[in-house]
C-alpha positions in Angstrom: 6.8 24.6 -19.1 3.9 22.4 -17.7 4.7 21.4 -14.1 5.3 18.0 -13.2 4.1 15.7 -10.4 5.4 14.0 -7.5 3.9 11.0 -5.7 4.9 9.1 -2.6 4.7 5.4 -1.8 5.1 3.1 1.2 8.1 0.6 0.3 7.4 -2.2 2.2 10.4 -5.3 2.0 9.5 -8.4 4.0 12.0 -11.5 4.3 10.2 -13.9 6.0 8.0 -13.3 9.4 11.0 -11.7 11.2 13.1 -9.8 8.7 12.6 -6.3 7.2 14.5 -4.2 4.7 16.5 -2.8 7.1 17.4 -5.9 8.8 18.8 -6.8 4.8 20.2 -3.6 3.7 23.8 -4.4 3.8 23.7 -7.5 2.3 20.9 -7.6 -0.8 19.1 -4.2 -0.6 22.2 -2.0 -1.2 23.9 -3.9 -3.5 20.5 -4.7 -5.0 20.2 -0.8 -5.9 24.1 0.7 -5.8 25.6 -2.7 -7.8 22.3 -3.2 -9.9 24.9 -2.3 -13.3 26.5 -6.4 -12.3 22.9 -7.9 -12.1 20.2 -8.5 -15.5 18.0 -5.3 -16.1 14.2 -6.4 -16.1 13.0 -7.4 -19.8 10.6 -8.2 -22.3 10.1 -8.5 -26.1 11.7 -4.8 -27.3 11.8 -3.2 -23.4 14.4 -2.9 -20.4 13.8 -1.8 -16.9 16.6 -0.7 -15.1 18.0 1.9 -12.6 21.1 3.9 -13.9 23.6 5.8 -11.3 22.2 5.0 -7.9 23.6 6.3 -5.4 23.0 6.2 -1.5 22.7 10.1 0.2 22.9 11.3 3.5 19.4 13.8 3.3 20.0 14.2 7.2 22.9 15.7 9.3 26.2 13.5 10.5 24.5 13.5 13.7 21.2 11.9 12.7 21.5 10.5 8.9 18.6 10.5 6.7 19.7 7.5 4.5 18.3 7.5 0.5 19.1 5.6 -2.3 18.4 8.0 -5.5 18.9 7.5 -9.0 16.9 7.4 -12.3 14.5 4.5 -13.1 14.7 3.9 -17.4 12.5 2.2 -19.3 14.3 2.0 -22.6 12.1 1.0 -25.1 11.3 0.6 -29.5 8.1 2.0 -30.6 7.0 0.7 -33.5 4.5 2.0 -36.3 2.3 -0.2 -38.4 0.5 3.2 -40.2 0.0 7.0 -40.7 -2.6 9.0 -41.7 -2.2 11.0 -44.4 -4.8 13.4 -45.3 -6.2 13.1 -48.6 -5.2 9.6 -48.6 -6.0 8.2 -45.0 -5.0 5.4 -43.5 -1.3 4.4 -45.1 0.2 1.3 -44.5 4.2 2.4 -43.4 6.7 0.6 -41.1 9.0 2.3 -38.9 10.8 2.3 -35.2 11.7 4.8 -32.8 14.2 4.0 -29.8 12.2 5.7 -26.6 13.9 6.2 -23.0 11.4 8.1 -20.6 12.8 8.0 -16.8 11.6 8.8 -13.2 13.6 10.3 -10.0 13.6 8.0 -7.7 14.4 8.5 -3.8 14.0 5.5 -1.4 14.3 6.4 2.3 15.8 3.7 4.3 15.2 5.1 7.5 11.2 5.2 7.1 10.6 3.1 4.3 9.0 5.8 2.1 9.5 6.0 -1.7 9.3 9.6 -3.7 8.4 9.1 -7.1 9.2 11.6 -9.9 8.6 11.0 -13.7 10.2 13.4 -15.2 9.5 12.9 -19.3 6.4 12.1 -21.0 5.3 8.6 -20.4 7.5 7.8 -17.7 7.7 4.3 -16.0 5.0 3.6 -13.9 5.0 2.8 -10.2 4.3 -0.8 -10.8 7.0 -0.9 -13.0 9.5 0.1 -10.9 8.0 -2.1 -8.2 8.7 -5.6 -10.4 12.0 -4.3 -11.6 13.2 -3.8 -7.8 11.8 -6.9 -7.1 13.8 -8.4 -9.5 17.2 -6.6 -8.3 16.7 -7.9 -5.1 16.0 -11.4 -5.6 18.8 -11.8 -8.2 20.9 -10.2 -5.4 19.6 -12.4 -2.6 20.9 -15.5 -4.7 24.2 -13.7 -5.5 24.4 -13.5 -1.7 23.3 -16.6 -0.2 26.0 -18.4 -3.2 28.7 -16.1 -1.2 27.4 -17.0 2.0 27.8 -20.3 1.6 31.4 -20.4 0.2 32.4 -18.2 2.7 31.1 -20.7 5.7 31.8 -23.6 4.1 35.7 -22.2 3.8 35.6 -21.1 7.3 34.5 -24.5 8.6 37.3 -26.2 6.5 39.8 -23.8 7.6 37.9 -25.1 11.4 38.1 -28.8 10.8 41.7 -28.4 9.5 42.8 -27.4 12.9 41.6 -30.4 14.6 38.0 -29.6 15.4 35.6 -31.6 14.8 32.1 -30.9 15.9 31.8 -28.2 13.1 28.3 -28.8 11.9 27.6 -29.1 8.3 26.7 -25.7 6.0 23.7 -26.1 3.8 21.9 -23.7 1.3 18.9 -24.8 2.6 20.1 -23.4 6.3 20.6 -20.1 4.4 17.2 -19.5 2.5 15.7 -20.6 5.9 17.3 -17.7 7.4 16.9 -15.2 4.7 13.4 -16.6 2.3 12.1 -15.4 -0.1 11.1 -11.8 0.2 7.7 -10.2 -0.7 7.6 -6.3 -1.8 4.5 -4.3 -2.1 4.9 -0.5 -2.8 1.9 1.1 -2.0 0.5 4.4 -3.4 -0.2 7.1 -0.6 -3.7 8.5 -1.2 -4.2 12.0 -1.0 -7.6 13.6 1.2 -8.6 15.6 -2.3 -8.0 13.1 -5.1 -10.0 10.7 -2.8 -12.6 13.3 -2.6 -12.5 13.5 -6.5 -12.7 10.3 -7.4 -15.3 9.5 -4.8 -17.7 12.3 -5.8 -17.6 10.1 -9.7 -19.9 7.8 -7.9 -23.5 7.7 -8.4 -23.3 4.8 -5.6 -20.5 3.5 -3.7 -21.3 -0.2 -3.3 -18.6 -1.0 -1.4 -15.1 -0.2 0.1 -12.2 -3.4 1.0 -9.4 -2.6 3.0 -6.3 -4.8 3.0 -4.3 -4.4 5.8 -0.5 -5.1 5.1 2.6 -6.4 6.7 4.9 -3.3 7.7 8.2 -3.1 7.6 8.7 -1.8 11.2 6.3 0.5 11.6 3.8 0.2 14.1 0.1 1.5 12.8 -1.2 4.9 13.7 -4.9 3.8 13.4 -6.9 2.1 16.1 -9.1 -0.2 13.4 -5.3 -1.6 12.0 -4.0 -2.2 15.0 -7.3 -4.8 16.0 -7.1 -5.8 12.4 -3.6 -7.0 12.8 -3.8 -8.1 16.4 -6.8 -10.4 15.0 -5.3 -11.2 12.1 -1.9 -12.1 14.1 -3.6 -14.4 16.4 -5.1 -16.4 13.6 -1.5 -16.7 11.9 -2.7 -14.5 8.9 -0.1 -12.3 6.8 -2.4 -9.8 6.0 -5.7 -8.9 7.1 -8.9 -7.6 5.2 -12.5 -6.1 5.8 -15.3 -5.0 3.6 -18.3 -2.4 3.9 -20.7 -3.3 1.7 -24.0 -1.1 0.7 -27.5 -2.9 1.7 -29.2 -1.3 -0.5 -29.2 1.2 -3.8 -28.4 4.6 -1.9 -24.7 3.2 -1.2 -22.6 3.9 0.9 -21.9 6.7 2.7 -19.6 9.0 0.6 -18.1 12.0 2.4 -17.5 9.7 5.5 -15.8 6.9 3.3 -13.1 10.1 2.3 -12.7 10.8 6.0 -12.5 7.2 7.0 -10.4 6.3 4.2 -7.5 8.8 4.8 -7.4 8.4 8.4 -6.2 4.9 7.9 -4.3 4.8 4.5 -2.3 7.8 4.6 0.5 5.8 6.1 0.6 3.6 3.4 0.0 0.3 5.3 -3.2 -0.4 3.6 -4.8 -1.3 0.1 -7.6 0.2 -0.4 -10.7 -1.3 -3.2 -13.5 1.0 -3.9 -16.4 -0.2 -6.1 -19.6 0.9 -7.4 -21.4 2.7 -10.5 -20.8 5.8 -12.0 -23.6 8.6 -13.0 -23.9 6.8 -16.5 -24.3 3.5 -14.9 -21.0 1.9 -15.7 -18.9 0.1 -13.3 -16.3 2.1 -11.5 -13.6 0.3 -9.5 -10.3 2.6 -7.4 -7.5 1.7 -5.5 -4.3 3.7 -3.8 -3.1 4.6 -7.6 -6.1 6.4 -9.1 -6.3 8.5 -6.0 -2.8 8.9 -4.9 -1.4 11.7 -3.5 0.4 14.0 -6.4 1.9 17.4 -6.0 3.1 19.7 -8.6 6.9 20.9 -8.8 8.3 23.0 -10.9 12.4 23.1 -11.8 13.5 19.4 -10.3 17.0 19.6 -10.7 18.7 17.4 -13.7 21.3 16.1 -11.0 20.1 13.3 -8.9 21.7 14.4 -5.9 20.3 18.0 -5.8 16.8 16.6 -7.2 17.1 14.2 -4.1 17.0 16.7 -1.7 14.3 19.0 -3.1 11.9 15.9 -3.6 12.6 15.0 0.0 11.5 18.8 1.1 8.5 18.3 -0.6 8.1 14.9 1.1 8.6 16.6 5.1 6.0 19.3 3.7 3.8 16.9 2.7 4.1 15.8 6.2 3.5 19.0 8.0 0.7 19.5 6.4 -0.7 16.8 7.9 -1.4 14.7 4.3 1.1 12.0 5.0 1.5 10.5 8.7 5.0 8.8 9.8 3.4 5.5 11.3 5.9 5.4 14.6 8.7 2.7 14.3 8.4 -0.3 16.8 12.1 -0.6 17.1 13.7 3.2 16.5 16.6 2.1 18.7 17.5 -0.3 16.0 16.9 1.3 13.0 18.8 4.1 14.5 21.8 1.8 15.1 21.8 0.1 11.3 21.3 3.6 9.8 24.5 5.0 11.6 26.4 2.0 10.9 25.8 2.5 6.9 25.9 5.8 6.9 29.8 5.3 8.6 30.7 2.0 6.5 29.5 3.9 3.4 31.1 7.0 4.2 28.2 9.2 3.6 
């Protein structure tokens, strides 16, 4: 049996200039994931998105959780046939349907933000897809919540003024999507010092390289050129930041230092990167974080979420070891200790 292949992305969640997904778990992102069988799987003509059996594991110890939300990712889908070839006769004119339902692993890490990516059939869902359907959990879960919200203030101040208070003030929904806006979710492909290599070696001349620098959830940027880039880009009230090398003239750009400089800052995941240029033939070539991500091959994932979970998270700290994913430090690890603990007890895991 061929060997499959593993990918990692940064999951970043922003509500708003002060909110991350962590700072939301308990009230959208969990329910968002674990509850998603209440909420509308994403759709389109003859295709659903949707997660089936989620569940949230402790990867860690009791001491120190390691919090993931695991499950399968399904696209269930018709394919539909408008011909055959027939040899002897060609091309025949037939009809006919087949109902299609490849799947991915999933594992989303709450303490560092890091997605693990599995397909494991043929044609499996792609990263982008899973990135709109979650984005659609969570927002139709932000609106279930704020509705909640506000029936549960507005009976509290009742329950206040019918005691004889008065200077209760008024509850709004508008006071609610202040507090919790409309979030933004980018989940970013983490490139891989080889397949960078590869795909950089396909140009006859690198024209030129754009970085786009990203908000993080907490994370606070292990390279020096991000951290300027979002200092700057801070100042001047941007949410994210960009810069561009481009070529001068037809030699191109430098290649073999565009693959060092390349992975030193996007191996965290807190940057999109755009290369673009022409290939040997002459032809246009344009790559970003998904045509050179970072894929190893696994053999033997484990059918049950849970175990599969745990292996794809091994891979994940090896990964790390070896030095071809870096752990940008977190800017508040006090507090993300203290949410992490606190689901890990309400949740019982």
């Amino acid at each position: 049996m061929a060997s499959k292949q593993v990918s990692f992305a940064n999951f970043i969640c922003k509500f708003g200039e002060d909110k991350n997904l962590l700072d939301v778990a308990e009230q959208i992102i969990l329910p968002a994931f674990l509850d998603s069988e209440s909420l509308k799987p994403r759709s389109f003509k003859d295709t659903e998105y949707f997660f089936y059996q989620p569940t949230l594991l402790n990867l860690g110890k009791a001491s120190a959780p390691v919090l993931a939300i695991a499950g399968r990712f399904i696209k269930d889908t018709t394919l539909r046939r408008e011909q055959i070839f027939t040899p002897g006769k060609g091309l025949v004119k037939t009809s006919g349907k087949l109902e299609s339902s490849p799947s991915a692993i999933f594992v989303l890490l709450l303490n560092s933000h890091k997605l693990i990516y599995y397909p494991e059939t043929a044609h499996g869902p792609s990263l982008s897809s899973f990135r709109s359907t979650a984005y659609s959990y969570i927002r139709q879960r932000q609106n279930k919540f704020i509705d909640e919200e506000f029936l549960r203030l507005q009976t509290e101040r009742e329950e206040i003024l019918a005691r004889g208070r008065e200077d209760v003030q008024k509850v709004t929904k508008k006071m609610l999507w202040d507090e919790y806006p409309f979030p933004s979710l980018e989940v970013v492909s983490i490139p891989s010092a080889l397949s960078l290599y590869e795909f950089v070696r396909r140009y006859k001349q690198l024209s030129s390289i754009s970085l786009r620098v990203l908000q993080t959830n907490s994370e606070i940027d292990n390279s020096n050129l991000l951290r300027a880039m979002r200092k700057t880009g801070g100042q001047l009230g941007a949410k994210n930041s960009q810069i561009t090398h481009s070529a001068g003239d037809k030699q191109g750009l430098n290649k073999n230092e565009a693959v060092a400089q390349l992975h030193a800052v996007a191996r965290d995941g807190n940057v999109e990167v755009k290369l673009s240029g022409k290939d040997v033939s002459g032809n246009r070539l344009v790559g970003n974080n998904e045509e050179f991500k970072l894929r190893v091959a696994i053999d033997n994932v484990s059918s049950d979420v849970d175990a599969a979970a745990m292996q794809l998270n091994n891979v994940l700290n090896k990964e790390i070891e070896n030095s071809n994913i870096e752990l940008a430090p977190d800017a508040n690890l006090a507090k993300t200790n203290e949410i992490i603990r606190r689901i890990a007890k309400a949740r019982n895991v």
